[in-house]
PASEBA-1860 file (N, C-alpha, C; in nm, 3 decimals):
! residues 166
1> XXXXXXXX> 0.276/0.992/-1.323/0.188/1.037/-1.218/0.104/0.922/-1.164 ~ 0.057/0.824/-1.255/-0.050/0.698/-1.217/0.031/0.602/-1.126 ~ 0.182/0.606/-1.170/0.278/0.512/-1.095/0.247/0.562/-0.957 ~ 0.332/0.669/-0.955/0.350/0.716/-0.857/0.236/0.729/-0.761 ~ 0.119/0.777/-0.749/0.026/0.729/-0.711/-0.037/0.607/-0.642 ~ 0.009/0.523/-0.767/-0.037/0.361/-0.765/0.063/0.333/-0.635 ~ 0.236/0.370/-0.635/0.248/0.331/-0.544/0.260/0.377/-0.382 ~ 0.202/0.528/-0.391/0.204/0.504/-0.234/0.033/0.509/-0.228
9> XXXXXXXX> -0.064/0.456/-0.288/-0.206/0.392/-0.235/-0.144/0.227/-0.164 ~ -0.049/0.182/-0.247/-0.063/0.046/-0.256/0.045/0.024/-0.086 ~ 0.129/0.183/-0.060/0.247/0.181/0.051/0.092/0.194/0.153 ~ -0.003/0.295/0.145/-0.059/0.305/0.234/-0.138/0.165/0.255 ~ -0.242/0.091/0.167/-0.306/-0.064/0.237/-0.185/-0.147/0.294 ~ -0.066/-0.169/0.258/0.021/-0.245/0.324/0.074/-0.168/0.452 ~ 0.086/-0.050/0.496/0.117/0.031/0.583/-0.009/0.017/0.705 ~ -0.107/-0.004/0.653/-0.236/-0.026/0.706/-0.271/-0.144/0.754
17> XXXXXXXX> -0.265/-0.245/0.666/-0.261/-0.411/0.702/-0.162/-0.426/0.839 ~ -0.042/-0.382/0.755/0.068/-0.423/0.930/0.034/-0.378/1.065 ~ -0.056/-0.244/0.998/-0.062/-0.197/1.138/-0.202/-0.281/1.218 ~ -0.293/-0.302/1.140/-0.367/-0.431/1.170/-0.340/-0.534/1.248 ~ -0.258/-0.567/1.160/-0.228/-0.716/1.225/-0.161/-0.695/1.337 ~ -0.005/-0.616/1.326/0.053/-0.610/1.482/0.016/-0.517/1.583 ~ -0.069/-0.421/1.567/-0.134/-0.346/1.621/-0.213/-0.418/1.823 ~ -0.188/-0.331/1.926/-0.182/-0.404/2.019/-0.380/-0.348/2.075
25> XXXXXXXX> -0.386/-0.183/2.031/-0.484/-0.093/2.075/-0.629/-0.094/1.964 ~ -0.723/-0.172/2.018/-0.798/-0.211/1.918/-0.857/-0.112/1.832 ~ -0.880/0.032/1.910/-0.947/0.168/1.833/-0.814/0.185/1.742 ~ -0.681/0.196/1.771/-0.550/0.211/1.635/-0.544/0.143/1.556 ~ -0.619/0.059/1.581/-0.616/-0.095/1.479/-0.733/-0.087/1.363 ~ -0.845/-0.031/1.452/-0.953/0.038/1.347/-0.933/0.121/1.237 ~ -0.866/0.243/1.324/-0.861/0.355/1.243/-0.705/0.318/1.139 ~ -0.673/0.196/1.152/-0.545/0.170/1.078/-0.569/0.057/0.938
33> XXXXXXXX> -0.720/0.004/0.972/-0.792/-0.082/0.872/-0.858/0.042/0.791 ~ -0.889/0.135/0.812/-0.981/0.273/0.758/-0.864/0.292/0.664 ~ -0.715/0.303/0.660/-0.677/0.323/0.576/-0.609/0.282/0.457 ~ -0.642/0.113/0.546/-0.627/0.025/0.421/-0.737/-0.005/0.301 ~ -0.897/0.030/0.366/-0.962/0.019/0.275/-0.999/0.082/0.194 ~ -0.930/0.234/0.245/-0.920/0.362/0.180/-0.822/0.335/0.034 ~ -0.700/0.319/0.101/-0.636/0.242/-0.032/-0.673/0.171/-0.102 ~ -0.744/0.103/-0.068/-0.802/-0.048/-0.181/-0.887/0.051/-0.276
41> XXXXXXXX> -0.987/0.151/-0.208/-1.093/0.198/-0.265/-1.014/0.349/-0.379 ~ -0.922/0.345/-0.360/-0.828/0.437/-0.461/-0.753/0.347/-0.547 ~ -0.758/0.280/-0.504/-0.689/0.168/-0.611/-0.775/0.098/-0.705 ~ -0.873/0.059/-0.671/-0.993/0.064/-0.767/-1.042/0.200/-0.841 ~ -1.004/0.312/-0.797/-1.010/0.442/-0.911/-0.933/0.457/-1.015 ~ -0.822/0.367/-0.984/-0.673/0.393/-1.072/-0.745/0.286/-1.166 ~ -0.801/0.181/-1.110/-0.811/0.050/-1.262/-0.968/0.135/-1.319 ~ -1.016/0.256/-1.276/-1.127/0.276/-1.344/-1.288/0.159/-1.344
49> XXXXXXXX> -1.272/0.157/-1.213/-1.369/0.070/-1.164/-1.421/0.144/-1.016 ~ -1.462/0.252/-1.067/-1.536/0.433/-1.001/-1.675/0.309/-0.925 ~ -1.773/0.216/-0.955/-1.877/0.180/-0.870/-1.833/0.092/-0.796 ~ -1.685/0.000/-0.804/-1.644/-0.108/-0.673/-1.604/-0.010/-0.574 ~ -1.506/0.106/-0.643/-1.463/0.204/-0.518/-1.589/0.268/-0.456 ~ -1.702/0.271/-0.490/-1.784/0.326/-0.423/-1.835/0.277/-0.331 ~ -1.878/0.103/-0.378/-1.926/-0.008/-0.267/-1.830/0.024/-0.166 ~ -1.682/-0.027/-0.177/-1.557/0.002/-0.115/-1.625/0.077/-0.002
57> XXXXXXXX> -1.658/0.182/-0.044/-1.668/0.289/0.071/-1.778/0.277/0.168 ~ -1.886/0.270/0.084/-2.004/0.262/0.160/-1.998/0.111/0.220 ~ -1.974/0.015/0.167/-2.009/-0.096/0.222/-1.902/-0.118/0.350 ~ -1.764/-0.154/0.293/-1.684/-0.170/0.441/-1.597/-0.058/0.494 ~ -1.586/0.078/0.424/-1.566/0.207/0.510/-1.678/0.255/0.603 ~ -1.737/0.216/0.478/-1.906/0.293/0.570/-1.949/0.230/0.707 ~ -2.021/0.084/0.641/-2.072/-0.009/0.720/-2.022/-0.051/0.821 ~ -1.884/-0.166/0.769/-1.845/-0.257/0.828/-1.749/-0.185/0.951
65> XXXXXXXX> -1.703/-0.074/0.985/-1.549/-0.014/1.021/-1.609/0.064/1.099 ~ -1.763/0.115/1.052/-1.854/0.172/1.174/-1.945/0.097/1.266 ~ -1.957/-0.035/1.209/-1.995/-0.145/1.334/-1.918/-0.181/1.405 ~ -1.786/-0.222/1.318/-1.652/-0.252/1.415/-1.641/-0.115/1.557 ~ -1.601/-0.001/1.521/-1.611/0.061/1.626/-1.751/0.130/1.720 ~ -1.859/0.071/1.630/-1.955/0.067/1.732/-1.975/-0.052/1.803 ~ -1.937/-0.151/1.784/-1.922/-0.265/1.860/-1.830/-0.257/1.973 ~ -1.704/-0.211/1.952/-1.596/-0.201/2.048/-1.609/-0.102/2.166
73> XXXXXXXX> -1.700/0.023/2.111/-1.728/0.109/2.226/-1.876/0.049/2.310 ~ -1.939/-0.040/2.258/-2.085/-0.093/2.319/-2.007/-0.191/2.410 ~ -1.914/-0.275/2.379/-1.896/-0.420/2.458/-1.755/-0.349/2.551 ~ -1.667/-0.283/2.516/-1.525/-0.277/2.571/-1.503/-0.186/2.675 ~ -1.492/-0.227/2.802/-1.516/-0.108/2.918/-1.420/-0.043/2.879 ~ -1.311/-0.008/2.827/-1.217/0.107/2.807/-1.191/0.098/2.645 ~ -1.147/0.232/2.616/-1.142/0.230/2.459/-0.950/0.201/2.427 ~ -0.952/0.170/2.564/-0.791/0.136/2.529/-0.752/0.000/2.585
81> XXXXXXXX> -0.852/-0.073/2.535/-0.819/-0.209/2.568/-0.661/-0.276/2.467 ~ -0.606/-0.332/2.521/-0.510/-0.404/2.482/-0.496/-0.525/2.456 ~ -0.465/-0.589/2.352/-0.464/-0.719/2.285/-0.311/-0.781/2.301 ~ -0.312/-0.890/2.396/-0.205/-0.934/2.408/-0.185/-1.114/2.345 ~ -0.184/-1.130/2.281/-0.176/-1.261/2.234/-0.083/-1.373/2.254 ~ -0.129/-1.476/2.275/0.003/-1.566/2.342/0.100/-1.623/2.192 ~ 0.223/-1.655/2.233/0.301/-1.670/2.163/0.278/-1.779/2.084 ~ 0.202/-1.888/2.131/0.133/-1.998/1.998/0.063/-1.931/1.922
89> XXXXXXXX> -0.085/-1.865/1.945/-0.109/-1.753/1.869/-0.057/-1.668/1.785 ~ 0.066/-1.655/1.801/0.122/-1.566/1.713/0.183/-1.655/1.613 ~ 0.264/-1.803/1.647/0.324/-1.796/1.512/0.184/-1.907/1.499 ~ 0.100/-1.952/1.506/-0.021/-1.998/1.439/-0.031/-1.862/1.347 ~ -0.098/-1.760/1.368/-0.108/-1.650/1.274/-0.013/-1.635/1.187 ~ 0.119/-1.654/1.247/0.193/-1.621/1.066/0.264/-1.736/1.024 ~ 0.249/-1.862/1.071/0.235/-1.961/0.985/0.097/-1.968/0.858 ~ 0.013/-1.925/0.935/-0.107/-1.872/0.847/-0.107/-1.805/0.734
97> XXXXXXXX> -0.055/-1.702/0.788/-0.045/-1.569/0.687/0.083/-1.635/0.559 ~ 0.191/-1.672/0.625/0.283/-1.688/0.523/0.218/-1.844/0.425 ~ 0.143/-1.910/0.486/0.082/-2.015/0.373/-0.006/-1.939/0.269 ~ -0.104/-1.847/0.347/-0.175/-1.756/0.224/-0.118/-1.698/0.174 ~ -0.020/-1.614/0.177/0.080/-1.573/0.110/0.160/-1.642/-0.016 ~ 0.207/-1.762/-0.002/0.262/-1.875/-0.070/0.151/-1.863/-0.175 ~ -0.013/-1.931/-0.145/-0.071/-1.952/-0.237/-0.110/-1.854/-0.330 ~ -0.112/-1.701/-0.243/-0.135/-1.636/-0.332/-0.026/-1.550/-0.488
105> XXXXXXXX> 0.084/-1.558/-0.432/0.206/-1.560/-0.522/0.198/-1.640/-0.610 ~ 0.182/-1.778/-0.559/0.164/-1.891/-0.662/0.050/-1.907/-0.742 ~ -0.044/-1.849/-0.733/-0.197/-1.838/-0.794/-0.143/-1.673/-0.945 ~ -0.093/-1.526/-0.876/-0.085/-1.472/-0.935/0.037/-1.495/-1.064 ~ 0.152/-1.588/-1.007/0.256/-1.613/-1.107/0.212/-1.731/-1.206 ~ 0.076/-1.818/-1.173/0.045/-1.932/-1.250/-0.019/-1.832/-1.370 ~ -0.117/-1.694/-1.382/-0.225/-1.636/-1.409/-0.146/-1.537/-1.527 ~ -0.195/-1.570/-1.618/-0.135/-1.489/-1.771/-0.268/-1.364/-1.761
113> XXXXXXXX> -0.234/-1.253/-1.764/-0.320/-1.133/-1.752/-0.301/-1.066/-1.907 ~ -0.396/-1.065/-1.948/-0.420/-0.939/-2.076/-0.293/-0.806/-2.069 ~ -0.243/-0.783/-2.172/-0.195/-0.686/-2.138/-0.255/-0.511/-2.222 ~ -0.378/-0.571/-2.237/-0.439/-0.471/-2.310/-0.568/-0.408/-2.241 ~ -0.574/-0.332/-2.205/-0.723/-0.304/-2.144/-0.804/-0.271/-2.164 ~ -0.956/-0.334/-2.205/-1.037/-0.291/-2.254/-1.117/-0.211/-2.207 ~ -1.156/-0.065/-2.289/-1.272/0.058/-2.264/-1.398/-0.022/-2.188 ~ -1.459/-0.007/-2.072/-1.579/-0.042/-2.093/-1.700/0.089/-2.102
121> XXXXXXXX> -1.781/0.025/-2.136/-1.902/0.141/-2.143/-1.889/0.245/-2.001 ~ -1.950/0.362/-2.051/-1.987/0.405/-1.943/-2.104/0.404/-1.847 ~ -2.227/0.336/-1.891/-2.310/0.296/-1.850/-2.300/0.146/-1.790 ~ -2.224/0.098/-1.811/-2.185/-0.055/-1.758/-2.278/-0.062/-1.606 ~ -2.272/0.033/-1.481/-2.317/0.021/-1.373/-2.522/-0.020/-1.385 ~ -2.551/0.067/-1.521/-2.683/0.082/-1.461/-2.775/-0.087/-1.484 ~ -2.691/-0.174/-1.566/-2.728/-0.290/-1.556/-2.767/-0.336/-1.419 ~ -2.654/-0.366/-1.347/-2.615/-0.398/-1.183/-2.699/-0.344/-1.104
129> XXXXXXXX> -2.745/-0.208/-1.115/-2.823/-0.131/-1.055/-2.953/-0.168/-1.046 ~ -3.048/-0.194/-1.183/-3.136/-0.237/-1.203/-3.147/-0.368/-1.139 ~ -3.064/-0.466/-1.176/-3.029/-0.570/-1.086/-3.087/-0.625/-0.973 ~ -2.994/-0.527/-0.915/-3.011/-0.466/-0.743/-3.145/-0.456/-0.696 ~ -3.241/-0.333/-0.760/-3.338/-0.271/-0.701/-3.449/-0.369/-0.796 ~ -3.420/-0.455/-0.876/-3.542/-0.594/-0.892/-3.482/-0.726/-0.869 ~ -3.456/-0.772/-0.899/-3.450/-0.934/-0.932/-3.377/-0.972/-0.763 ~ -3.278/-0.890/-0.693/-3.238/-0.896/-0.628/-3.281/-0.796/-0.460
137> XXXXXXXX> -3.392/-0.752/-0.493/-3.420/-0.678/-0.361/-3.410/-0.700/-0.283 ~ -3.515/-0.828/-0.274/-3.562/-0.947/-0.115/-3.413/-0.992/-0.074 ~ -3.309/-0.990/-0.095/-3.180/-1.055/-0.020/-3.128/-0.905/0.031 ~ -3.102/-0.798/-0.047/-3.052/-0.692/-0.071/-3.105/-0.587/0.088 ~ -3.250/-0.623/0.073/-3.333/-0.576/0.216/-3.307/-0.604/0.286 ~ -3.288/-0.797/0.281/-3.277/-0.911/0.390/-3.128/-0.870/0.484 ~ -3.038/-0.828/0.398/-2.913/-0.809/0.474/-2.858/-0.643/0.526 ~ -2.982/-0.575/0.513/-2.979/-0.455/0.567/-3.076/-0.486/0.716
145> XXXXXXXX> -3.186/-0.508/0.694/-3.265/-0.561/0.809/-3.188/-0.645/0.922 ~ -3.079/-0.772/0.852/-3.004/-0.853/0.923/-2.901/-0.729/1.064 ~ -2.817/-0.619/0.943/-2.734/-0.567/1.023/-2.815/-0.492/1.113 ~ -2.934/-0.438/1.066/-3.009/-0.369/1.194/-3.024/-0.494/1.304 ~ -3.091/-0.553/1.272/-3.068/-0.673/1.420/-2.966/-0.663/1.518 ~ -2.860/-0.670/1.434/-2.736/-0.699/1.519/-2.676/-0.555/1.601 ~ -2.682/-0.469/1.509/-2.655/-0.320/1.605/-2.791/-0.289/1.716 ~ -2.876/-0.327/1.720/-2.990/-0.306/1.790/-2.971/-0.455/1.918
153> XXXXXXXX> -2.946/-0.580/1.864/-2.844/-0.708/1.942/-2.729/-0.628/2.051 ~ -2.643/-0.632/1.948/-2.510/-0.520/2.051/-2.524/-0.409/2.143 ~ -2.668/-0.345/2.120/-2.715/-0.235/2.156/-2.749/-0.307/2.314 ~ -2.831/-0.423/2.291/-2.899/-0.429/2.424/-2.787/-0.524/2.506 ~ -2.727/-0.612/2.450/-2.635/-0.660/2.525/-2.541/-0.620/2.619 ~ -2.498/-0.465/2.535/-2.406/-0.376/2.606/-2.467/-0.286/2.729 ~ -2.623/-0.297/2.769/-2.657/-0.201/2.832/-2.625/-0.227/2.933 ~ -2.583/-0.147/3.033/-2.589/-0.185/3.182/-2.670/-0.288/3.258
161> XXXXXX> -2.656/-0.380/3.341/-2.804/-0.432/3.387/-2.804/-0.338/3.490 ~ -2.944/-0.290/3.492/-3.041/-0.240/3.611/-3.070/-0.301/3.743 ~ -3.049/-0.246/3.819/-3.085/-0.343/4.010/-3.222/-0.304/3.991 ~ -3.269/-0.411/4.040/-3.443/-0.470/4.090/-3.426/-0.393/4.203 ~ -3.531/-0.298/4.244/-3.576/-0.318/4.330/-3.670/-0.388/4.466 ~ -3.581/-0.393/4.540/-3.651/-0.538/4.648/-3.730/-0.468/4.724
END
């Protein structure tokens, strides 16, 4: 059942990525990253790591994927803008992709992994937590305050300009 599982989370982020990348309609392209990070964030349930899938969610389901398409509807006169990329562009990009690719094959086949997995506590999170809400606040605030800037930034940039009256 975990296989099986494991592998269509892992069919859906790669099903998701492609559609990313070759994707032409920037709102399909959104809602096609939503289900790659959806996958990632189920795939972190399967390794039993229940508080990354949670960041997962809140941070770049939540956050990041709802600025992305609040950005795109503030700046993009149509929600069906089209991305056409020139053909250097393209194999620049997957000359790209296939070098990261390379390294990353070659990084995971260099890497001897445990084959045993260790229980961790179940309290393991409230360390991190505590963390969070002391030693680490002032940055923690700093980059919530930051994204308000910028949606409130995008906000005014996108407004119409107004005619003066002469």
């Amino acid at each position: 059942m975990d296989v099986a599982l494991f592998y269509a989370l892992a069919a859906l982020v790669v099903a998701g990525a492609i559609g990313v990348v070759t994707g032409r309609h920037i709102v399909r392209m959104a809602i096609q990253l939503l289900a790659a990070l959806l996958g990632v964030a189920g795939l972190y349930v399967l390794l039993a790591a229940e508080f990354i899938a949670a960041a997962q969610l809140v941070i770049y389901v939540g956050g990041t994927l709802v600025l992305i398409i609040f950005g795109v509807m503030l700046t993009a006169r149509s929600g069906t803008s089209v991305l056409r990329p020139s053909r250097a562009e393209a194999i620049v990009a997957a000359v790209a992709g296939l070098a990261l690719l390379t390294v990353l094959c070659v990084a995971i086949g260099s890497t001897s992994f445990p084959h045993v997995i260790v229980p961790r506590p179940a309290d393991a999170v409230a360390p991190l937590g505590g963390a969070l809400l002391n030693q680490y606040l002032f940055p923690f605030e700093l980059a919530s305050l930051l994204l308000l800037a910028v949606m409130l930034g995008a906000a005014y940039l996108a407004r119409p300009l107004q005619r003066r009256p002469r």
